[in-house]
C-alpha positions in Angstrom: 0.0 0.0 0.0 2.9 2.3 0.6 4.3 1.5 -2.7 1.3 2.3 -4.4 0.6 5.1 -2.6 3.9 7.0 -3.4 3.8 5.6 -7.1 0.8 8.0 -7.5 2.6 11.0 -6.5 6.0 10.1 -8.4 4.5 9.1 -11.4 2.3 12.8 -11.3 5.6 14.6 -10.8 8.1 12.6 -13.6 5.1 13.5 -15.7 5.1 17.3 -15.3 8.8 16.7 -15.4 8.8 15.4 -19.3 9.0 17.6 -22.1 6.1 16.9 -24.1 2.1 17.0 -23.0 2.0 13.1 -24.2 4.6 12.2 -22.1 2.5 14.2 -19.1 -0.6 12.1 -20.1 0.7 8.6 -20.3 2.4 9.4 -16.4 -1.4 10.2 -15.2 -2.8 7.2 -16.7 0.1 5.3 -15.1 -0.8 7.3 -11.7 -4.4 6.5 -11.9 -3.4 3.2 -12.6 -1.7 2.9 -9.0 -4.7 5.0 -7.4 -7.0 2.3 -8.5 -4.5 -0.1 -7.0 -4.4 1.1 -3.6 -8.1 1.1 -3.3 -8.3 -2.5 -4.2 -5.8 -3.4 -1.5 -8.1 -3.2 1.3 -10.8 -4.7 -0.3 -8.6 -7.7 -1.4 -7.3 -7.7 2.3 -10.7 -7.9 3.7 -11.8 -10.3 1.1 -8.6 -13.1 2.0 -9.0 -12.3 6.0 -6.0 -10.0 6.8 -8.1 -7.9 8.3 -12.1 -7.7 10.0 -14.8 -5.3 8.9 -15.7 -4.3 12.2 -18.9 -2.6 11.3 -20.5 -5.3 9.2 -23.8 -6.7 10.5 -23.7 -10.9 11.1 
C-alpha cells in the first residue's frame, strides 16, 4: 500500500517533469493506474481475511 501510494505522487511529478504533454498524459494514466490499486488493496485484504470489517452486520 505504501508502494502504491507513493507511485501516484511520483509518477504525477516525472510527468510534469517530461518535455512533451503526451509524455505528461501517459504518467497520469500510469498514476491512476496505481490509485485504482491502492483502493483494491483493502478490499482484497478484507476479502482473504488480513483484516475484519468491524462494522458489518452478522
Amino acid at each position: 500500500m505504501r508502494r502504491a501510494s507513493r507511485s501516484v505522487t511520483h509518477n504525477i511529478s516525472e510527468g510534469y517533469g517530461g518535455f512533451h504533454y503526451s509524455e505528461n498524459a501517459q504518467f497520469c494514466r500510469t498514476s491512476r493506474g496505481s490509485a485504482y490499486e491502492l483502493l483494491d488493496q483493502p478490499i482484497d485484504s478484507l476479502d482473504i481475511g488480513y483484516i475484519e470489517n468491524r462494522h458489518m452486520k452478522n
